[in-house]
CHARMM-style PDB file with segment names, atoms N, HN, CA, C and O in Angstrom:
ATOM      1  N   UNK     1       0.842  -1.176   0.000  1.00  0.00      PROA
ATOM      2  CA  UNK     1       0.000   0.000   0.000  1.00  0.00      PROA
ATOM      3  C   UNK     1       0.883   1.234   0.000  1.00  0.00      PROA
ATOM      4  O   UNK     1       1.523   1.548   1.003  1.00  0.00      PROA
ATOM      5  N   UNK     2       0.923   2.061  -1.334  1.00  0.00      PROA
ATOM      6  HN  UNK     2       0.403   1.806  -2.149  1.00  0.00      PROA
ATOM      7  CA  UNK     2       1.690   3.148  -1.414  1.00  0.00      PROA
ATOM      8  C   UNK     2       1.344   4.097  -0.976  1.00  0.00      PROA
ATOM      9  O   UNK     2       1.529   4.695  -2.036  1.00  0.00      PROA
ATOM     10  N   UNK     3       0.880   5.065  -0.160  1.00  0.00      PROA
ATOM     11  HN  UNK     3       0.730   4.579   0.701  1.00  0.00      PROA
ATOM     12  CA  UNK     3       0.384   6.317   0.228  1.00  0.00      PROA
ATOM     13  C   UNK     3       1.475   7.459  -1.083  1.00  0.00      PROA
ATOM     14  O   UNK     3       1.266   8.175  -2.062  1.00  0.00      PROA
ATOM     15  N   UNK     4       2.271   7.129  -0.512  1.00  0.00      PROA
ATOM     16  HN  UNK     4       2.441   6.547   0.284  1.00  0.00      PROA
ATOM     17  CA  UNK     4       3.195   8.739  -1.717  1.00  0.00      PROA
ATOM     18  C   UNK     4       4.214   7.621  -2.329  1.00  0.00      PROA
ATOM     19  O   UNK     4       4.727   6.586  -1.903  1.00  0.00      PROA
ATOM     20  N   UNK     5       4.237   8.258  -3.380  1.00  0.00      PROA
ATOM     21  HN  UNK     5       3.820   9.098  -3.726  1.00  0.00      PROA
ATOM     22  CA  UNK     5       4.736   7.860  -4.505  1.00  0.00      PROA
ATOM     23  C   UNK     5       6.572   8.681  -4.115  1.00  0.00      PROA
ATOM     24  O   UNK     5       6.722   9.635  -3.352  1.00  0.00      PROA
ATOM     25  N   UNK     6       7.699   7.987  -4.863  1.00  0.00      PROA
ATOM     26  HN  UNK     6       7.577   7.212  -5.483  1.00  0.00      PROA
ATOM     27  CA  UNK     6       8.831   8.642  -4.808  1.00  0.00      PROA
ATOM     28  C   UNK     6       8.750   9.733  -5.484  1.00  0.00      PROA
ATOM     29  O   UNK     6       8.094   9.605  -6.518  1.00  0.00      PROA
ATOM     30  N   UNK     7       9.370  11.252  -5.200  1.00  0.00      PROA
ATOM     31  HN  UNK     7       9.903  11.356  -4.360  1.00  0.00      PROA
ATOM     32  CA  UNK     7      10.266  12.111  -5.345  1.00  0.00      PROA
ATOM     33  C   UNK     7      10.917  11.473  -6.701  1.00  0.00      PROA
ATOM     34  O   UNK     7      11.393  10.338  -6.676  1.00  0.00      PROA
ATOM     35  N   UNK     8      10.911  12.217  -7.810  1.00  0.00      PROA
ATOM     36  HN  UNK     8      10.525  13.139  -7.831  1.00  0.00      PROA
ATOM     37  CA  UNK     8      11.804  11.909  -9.221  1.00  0.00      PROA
ATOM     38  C   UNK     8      12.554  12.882  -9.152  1.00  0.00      PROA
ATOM     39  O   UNK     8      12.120  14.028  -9.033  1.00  0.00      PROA
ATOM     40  N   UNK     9      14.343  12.465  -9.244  1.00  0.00      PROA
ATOM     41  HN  UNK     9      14.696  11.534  -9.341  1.00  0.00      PROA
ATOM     42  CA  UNK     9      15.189  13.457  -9.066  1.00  0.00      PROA
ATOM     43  C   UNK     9      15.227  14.218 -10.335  1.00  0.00      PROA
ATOM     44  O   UNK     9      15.188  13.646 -11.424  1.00  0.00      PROA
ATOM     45  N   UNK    10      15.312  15.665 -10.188  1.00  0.00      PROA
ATOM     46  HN  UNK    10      15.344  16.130  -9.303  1.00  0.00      PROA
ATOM     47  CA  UNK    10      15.882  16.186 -11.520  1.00  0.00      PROA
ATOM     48  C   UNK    10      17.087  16.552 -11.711  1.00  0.00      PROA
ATOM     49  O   UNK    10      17.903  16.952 -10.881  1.00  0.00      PROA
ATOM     50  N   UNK    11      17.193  16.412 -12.815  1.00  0.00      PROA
ATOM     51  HN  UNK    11      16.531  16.087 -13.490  1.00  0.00      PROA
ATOM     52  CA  UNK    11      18.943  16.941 -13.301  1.00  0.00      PROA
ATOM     53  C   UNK    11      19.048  18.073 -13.717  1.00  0.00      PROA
ATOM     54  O   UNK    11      18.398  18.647 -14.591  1.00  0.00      PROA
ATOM     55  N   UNK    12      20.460  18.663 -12.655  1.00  0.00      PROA
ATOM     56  HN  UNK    12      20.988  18.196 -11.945  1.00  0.00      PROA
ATOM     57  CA  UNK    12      20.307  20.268 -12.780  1.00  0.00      PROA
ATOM     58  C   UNK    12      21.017  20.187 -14.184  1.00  0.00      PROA
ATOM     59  O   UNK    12      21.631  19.189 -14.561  1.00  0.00      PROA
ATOM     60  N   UNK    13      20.815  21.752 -15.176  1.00  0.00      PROA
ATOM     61  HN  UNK    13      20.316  22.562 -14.869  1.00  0.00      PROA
ATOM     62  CA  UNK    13      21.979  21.861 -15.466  1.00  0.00      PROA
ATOM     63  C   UNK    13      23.250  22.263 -15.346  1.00  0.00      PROA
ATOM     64  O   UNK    13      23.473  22.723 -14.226  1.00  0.00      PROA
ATOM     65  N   UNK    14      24.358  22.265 -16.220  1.00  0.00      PROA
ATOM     66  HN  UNK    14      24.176  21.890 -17.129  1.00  0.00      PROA
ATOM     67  CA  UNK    14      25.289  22.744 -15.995  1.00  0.00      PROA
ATOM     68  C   UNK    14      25.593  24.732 -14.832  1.00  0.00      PROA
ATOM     69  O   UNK    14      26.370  25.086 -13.945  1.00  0.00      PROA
ATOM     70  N   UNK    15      24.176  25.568 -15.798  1.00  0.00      PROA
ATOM     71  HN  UNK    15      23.545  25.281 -16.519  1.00  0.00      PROA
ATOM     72  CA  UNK    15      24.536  26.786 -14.894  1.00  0.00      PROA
ATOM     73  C   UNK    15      23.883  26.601 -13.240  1.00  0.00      PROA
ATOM     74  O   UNK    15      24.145  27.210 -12.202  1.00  0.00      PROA
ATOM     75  N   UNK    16      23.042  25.610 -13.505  1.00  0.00      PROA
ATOM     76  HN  UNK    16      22.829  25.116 -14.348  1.00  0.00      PROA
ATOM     77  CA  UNK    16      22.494  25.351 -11.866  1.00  0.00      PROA
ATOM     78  C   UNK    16      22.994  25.062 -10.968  1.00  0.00      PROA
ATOM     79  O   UNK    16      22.897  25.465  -9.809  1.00  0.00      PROA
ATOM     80  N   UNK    17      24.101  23.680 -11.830  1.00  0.00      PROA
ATOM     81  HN  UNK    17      24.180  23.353 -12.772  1.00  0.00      PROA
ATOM     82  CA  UNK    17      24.860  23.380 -11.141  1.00  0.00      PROA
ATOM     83  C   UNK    17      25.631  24.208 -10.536  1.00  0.00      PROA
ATOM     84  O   UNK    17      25.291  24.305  -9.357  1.00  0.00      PROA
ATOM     85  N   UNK    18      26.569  24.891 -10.815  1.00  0.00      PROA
ATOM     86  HN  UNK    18      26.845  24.812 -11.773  1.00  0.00      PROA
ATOM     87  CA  UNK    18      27.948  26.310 -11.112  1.00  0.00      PROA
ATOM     88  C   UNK    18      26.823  27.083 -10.260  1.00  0.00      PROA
ATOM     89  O   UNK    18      27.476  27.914  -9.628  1.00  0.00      PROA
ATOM     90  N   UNK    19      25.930  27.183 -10.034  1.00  0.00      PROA
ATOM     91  HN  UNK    19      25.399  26.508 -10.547  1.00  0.00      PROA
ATOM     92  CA  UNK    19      25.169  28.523  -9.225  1.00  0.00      PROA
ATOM     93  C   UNK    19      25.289  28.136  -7.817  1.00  0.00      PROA
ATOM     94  O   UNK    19      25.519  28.820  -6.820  1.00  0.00      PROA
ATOM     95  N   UNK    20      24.987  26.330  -8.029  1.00  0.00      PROA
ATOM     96  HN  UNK    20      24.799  25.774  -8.839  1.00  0.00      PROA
ATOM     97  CA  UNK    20      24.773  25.843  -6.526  1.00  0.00      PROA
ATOM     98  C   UNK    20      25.537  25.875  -5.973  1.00  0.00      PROA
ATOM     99  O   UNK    20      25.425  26.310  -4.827  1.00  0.00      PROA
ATOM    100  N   UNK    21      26.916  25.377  -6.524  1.00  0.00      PROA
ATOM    101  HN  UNK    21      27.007  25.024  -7.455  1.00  0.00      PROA
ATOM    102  CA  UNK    21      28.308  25.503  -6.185  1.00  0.00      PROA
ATOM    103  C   UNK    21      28.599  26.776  -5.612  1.00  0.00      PROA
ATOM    104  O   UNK    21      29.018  26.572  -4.473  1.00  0.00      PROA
ATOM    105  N   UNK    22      28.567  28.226  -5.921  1.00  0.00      PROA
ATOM    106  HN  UNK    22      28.227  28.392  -6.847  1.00  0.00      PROA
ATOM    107  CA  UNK    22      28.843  29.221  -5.932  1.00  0.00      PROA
ATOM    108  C   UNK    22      28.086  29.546  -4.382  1.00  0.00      PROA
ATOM    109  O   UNK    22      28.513  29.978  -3.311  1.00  0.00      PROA
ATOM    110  N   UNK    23      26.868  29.138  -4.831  1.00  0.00      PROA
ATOM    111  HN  UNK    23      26.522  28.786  -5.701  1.00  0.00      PROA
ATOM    112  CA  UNK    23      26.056  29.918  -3.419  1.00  0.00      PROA
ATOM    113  C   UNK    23      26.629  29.018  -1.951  1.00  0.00      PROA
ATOM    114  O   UNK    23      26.926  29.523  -0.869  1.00  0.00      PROA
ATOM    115  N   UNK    24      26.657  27.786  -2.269  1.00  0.00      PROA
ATOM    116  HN  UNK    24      26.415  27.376  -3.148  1.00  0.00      PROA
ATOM    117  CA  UNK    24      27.540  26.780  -1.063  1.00  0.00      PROA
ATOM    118  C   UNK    24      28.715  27.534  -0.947  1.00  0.00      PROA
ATOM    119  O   UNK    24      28.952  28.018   0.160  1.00  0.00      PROA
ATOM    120  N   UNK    25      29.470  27.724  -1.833  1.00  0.00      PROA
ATOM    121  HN  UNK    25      29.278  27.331  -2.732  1.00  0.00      PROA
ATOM    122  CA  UNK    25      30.964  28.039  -1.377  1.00  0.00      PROA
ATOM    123  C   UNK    25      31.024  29.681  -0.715  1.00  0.00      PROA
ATOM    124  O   UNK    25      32.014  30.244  -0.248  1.00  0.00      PROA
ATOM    125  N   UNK    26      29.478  30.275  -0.866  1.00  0.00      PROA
ATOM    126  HN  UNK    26      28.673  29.818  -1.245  1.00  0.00      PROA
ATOM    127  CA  UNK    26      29.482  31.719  -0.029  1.00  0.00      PROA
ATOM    128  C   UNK    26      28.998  31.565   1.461  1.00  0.00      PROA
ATOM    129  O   UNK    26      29.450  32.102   2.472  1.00  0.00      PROA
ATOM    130  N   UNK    27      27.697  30.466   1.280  1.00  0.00      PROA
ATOM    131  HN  UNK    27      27.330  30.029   0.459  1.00  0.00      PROA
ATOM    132  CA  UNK    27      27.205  30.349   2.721  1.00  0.00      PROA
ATOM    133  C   UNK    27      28.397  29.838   3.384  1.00  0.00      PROA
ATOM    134  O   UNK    27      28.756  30.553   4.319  1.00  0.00      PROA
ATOM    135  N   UNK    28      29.282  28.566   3.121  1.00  0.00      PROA
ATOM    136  HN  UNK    28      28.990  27.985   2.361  1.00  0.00      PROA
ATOM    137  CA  UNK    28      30.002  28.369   3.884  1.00  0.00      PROA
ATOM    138  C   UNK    28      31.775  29.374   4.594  1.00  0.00      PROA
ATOM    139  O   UNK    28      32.353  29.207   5.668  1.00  0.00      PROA
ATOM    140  N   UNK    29      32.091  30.257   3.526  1.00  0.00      PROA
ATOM    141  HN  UNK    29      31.621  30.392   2.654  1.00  0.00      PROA
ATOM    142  CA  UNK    29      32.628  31.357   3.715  1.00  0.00      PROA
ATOM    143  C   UNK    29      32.018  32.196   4.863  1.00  0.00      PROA
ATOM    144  O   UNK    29      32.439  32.189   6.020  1.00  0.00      PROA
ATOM    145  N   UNK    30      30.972  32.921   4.402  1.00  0.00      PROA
ATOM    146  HN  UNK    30      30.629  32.927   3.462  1.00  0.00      PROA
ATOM    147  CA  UNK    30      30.223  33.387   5.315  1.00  0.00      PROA
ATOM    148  C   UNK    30      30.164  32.763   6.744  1.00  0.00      PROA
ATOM    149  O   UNK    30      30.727  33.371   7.654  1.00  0.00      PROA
ATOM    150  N   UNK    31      29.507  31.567   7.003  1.00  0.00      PROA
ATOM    151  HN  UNK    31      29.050  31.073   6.263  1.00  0.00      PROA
ATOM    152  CA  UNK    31      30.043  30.691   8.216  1.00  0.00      PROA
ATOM    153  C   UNK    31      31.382  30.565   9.351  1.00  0.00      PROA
ATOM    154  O   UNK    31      31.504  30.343  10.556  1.00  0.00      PROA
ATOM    155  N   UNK    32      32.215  30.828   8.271  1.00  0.00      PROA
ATOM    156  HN  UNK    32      32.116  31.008   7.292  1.00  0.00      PROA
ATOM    157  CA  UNK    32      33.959  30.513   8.732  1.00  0.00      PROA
ATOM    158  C   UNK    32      33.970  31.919   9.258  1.00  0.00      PROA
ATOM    159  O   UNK    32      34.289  32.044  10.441  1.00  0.00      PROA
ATOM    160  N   UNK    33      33.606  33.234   8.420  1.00  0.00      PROA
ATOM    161  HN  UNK    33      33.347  33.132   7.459  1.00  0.00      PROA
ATOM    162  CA  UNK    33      33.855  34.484   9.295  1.00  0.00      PROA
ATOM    163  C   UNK    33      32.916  34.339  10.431  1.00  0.00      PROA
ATOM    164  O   UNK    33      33.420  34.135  11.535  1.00  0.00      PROA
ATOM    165  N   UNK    34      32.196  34.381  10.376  1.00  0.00      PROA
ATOM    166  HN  UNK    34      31.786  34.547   9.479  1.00  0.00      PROA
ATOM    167  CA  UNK    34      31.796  34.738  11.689  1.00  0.00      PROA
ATOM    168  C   UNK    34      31.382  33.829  12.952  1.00  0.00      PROA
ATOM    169  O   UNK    34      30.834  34.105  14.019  1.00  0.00      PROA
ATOM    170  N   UNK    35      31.917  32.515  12.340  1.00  0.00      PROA
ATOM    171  HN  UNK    35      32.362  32.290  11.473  1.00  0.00      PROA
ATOM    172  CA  UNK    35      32.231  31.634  13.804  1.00  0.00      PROA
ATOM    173  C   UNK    35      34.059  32.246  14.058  1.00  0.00      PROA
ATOM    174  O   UNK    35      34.567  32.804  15.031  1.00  0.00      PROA
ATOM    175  N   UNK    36      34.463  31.967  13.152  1.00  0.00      PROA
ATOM    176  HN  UNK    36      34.051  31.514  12.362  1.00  0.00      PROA
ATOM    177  CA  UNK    36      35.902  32.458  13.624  1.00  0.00      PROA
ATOM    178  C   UNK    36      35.946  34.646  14.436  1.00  0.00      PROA
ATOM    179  O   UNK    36      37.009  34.888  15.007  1.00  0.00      PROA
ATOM    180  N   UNK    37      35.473  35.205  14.423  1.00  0.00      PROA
ATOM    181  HN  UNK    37      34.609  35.009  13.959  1.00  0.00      PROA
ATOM    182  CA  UNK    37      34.987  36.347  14.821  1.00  0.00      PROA
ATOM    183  C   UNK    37      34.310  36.281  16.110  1.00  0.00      PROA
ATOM    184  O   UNK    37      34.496  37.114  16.997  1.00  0.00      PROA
ATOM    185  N   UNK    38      33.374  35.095  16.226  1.00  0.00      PROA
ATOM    186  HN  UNK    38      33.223  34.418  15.506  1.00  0.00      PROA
ATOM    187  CA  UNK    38      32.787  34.924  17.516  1.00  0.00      PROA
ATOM    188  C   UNK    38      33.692  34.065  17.994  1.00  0.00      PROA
ATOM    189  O   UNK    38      33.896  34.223  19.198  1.00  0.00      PROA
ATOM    190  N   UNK    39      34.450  33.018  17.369  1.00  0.00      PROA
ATOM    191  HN  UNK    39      34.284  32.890  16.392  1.00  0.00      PROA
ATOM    192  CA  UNK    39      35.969  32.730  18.555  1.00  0.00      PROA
ATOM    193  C   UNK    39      36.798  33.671  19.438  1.00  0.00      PROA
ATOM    194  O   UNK    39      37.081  33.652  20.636  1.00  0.00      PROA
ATOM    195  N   UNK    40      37.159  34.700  18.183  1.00  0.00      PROA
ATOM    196  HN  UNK    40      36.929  34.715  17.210  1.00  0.00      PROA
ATOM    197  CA  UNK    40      38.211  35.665  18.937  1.00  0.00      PROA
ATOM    198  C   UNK    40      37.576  36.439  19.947  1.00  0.00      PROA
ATOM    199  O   UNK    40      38.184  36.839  20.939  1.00  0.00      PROA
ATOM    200  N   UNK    41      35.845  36.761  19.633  1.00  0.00      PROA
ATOM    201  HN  UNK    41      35.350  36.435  18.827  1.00  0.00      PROA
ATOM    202  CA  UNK    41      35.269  37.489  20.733  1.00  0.00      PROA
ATOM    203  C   UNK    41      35.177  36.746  22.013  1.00  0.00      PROA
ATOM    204  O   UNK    41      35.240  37.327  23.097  1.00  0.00      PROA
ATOM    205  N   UNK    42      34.993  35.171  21.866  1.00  0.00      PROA
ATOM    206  HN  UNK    42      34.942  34.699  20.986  1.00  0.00      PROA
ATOM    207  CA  UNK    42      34.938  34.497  23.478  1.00  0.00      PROA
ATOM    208  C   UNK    42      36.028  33.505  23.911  1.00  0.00      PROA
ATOM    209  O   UNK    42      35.947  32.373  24.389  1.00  0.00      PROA
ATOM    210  N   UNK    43      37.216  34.393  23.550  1.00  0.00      PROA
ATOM    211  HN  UNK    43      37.281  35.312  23.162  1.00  0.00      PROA
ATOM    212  CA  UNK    43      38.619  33.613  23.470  1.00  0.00      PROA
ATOM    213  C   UNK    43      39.047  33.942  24.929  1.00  0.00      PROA
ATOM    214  O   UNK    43      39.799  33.092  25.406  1.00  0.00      PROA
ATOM    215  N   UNK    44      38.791  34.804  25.604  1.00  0.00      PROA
ATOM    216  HN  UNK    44      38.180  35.495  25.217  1.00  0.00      PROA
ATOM    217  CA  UNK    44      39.079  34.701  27.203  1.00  0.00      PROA
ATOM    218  C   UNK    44      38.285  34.756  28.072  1.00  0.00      PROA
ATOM    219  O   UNK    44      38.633  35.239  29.149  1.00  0.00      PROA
ATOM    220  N   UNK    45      36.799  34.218  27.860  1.00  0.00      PROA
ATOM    221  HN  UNK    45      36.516  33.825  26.985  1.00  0.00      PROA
ATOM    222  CA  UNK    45      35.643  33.658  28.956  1.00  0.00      PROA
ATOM    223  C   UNK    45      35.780  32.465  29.584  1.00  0.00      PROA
ATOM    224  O   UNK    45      35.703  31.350  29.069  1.00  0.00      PROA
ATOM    225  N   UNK    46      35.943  32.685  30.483  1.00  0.00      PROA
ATOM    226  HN  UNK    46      36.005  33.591  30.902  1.00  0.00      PROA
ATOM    227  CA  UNK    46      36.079  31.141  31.833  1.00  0.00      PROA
ATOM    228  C   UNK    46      35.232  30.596  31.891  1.00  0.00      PROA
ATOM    229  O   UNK    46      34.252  31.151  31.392  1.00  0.00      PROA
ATOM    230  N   UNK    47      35.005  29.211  32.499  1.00  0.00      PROA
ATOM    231  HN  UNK    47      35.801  28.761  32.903  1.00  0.00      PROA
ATOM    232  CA  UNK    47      33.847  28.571  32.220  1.00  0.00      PROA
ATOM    233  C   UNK    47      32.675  29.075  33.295  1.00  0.00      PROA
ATOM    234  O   UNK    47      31.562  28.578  33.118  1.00  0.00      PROA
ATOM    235  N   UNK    48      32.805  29.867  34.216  1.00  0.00      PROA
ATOM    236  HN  UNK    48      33.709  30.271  34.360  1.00  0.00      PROA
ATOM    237  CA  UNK    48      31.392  30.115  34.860  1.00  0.00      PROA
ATOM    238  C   UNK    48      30.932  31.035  34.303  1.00  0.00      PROA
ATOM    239  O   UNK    48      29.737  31.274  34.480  1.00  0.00      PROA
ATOM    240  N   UNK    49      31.898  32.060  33.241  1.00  0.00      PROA
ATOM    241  HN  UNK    49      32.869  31.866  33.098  1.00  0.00      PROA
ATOM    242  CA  UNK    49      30.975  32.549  32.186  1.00  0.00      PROA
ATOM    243  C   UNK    49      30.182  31.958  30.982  1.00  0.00      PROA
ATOM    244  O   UNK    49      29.093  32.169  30.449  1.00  0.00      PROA
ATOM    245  N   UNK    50      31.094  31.235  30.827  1.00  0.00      PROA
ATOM    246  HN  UNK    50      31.979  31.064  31.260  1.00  0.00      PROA
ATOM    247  CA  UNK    50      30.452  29.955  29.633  1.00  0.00      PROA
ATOM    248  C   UNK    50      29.072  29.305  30.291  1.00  0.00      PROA
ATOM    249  O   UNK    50      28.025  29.636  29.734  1.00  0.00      PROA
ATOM    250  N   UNK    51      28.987  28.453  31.370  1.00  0.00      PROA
ATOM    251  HN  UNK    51      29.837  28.184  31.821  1.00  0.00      PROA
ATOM    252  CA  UNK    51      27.657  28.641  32.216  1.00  0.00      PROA
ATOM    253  C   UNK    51      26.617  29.365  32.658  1.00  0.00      PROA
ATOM    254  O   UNK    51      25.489  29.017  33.007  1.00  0.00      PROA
ATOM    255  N   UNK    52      27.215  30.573  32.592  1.00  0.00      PROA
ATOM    256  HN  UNK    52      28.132  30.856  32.309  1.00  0.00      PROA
ATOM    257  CA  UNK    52      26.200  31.436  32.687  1.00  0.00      PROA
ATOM    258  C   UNK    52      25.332  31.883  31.422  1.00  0.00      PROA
ATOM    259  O   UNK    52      24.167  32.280  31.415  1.00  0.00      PROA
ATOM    260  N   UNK    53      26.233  31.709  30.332  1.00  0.00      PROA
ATOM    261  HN  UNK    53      27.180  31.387  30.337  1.00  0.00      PROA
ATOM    262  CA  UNK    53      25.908  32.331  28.936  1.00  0.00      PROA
ATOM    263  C   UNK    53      24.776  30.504  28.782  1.00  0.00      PROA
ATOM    264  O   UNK    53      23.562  30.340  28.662  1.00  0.00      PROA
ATOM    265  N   UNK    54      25.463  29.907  28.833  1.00  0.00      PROA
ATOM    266  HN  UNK    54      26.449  30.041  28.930  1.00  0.00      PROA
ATOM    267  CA  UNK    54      24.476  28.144  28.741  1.00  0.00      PROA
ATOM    268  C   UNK    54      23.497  29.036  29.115  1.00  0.00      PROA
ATOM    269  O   UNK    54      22.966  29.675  28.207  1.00  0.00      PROA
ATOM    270  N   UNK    55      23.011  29.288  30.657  1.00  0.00      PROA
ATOM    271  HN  UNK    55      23.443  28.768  31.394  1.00  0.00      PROA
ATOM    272  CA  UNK    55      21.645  29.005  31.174  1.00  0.00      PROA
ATOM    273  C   UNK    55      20.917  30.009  31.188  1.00  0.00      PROA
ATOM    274  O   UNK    55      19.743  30.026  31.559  1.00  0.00      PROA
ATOM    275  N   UNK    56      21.820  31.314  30.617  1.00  0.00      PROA
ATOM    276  HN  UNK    56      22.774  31.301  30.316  1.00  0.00      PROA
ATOM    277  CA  UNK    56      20.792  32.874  30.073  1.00  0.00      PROA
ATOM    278  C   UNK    56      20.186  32.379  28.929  1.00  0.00      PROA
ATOM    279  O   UNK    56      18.966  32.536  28.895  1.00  0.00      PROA
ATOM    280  N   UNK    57      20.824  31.694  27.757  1.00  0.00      PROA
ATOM    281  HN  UNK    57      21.816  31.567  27.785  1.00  0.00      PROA
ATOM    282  CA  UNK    57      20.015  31.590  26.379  1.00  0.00      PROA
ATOM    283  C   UNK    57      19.157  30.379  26.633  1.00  0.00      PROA
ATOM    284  O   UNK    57      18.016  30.563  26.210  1.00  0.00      PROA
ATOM    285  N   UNK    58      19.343  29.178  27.197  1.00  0.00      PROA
ATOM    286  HN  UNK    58      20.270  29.029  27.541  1.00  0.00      PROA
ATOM    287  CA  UNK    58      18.589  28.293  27.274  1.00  0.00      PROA
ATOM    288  C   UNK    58      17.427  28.812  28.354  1.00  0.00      PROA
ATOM    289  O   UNK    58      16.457  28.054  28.351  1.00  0.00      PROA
ATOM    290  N   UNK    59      17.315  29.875  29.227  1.00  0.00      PROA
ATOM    291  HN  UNK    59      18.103  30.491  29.230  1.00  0.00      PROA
ATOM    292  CA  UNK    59      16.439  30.482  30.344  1.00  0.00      PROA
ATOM    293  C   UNK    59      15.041  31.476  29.270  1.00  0.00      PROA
ATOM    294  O   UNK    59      13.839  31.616  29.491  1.00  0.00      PROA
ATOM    295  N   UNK    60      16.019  32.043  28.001  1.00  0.00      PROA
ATOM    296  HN  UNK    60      16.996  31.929  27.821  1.00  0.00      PROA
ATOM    297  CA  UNK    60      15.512  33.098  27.195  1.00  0.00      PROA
ATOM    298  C   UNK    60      14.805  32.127  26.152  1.00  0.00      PROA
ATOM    299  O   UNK    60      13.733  32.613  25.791  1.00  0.00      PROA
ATOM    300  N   UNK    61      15.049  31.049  25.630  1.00  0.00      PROA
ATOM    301  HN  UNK    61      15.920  30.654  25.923  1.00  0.00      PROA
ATOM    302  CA  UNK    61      14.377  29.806  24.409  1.00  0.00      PROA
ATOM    303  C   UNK    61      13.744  28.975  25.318  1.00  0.00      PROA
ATOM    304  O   UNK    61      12.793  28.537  24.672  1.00  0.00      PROA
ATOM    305  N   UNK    62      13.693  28.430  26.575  1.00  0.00      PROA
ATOM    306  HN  UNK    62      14.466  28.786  27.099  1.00  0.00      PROA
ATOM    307  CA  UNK    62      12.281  28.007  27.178  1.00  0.00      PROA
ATOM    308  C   UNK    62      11.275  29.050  26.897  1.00  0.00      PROA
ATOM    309  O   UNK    62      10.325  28.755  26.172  1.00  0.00      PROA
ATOM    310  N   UNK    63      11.433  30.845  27.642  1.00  0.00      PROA
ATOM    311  HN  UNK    63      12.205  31.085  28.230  1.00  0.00      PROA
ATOM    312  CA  UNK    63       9.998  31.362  27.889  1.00  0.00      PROA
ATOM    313  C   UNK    63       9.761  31.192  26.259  1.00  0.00      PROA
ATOM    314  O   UNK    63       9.020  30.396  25.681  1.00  0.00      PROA
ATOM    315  N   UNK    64      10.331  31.851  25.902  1.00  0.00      PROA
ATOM    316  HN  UNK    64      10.932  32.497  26.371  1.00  0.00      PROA
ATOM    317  CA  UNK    64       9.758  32.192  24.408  1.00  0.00      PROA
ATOM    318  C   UNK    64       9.337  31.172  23.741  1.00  0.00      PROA
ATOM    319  O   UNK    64       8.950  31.355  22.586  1.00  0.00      PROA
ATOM    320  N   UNK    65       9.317  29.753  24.368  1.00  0.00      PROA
ATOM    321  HN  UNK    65       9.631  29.605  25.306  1.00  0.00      PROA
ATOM    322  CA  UNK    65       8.987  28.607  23.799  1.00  0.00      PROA
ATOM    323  C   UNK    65       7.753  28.691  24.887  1.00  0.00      PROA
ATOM    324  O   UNK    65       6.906  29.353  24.287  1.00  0.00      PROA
ATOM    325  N   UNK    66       7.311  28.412  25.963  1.00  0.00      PROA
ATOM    326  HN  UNK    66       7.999  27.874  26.450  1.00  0.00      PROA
ATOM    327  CA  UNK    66       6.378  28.992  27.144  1.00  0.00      PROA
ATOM    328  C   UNK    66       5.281  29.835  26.192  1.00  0.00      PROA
ATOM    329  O   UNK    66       4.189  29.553  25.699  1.00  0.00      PROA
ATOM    330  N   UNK    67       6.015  30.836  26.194  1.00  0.00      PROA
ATOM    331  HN  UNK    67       6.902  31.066  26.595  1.00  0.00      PROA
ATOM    332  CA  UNK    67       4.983  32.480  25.510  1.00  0.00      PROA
ATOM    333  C   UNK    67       4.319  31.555  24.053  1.00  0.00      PROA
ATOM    334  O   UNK    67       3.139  31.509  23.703  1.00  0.00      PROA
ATOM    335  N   UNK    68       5.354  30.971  23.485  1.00  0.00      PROA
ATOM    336  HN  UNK    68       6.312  31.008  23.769  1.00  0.00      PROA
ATOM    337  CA  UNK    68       4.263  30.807  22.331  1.00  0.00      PROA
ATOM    338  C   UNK    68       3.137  29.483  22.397  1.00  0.00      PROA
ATOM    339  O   UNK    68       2.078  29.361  21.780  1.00  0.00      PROA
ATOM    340  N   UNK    69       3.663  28.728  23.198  1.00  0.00      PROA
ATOM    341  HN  UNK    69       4.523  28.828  23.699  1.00  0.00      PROA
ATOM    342  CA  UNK    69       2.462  27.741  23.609  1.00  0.00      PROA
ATOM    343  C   UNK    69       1.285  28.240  24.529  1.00  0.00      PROA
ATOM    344  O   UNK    69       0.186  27.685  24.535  1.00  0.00      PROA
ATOM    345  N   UNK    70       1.658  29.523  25.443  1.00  0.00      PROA
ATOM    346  HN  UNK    70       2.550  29.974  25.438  1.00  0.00      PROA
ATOM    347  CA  UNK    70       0.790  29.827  26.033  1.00  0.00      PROA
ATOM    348  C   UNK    70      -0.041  30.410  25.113  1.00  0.00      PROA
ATOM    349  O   UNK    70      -1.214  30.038  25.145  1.00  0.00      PROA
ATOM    350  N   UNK    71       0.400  31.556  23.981  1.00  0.00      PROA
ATOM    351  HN  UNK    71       1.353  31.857  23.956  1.00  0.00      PROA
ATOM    352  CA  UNK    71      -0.622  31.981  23.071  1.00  0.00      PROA
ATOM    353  C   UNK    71      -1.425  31.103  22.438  1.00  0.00      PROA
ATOM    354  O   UNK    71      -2.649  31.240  22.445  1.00  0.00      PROA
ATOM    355  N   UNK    72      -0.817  30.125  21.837  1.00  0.00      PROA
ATOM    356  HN  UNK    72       0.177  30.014  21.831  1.00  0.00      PROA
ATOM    357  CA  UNK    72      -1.371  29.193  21.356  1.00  0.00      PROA
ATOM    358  C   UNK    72      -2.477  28.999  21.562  1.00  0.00      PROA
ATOM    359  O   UNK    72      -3.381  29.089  20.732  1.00  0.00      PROA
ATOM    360  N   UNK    73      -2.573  28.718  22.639  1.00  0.00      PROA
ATOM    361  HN  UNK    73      -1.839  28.645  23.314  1.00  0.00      PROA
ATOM    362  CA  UNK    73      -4.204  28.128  23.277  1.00  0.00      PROA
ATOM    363  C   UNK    73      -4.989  29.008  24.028  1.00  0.00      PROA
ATOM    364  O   UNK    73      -5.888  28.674  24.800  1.00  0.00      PROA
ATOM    365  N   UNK    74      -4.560  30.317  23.736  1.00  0.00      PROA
ATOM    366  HN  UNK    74      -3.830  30.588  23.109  1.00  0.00      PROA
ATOM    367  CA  UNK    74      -5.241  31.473  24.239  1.00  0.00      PROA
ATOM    368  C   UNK    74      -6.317  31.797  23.106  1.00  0.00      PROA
ATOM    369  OT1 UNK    74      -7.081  32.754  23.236  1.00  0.00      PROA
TER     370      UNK     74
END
């Protein structure tokens, strides 16, 4: 019993290809600056700052995870 049928791959062409390539090789550029940028910025935080930074953003993505379930069903 098939519910969905396969996905038929298509074949890019050649400029699709060369585009895809291009845009990968920017996102991942892009990536390298600014994890390497946010290295040098937290290159001398100790770890009870590193803990503290853990349990401010994970404290700030519960509510806001909270707030939107509470709307939810409001």
């Amino acid at each position: 019993m098939r519910l969905f049928g396969k996905a038929k791959k298509e074949e890019l062409s050649r400029g699709q290809e060369a585009f895809a390539v291009r845009m990968a090789d920017r996102i991942c550029t892009l990536q390298r600056r600014v994890s390497d940028r946010l290295n040098r910025l937290t290159a001398g935080f100790g770890r009870s700052t590193w803990i503290f930074l853990l349990v401010l953003g994970c404290t700030g993505f519960g509510s806001y995870c909270a707030y939107l379930v509470w709307n939810a069903f409001n």
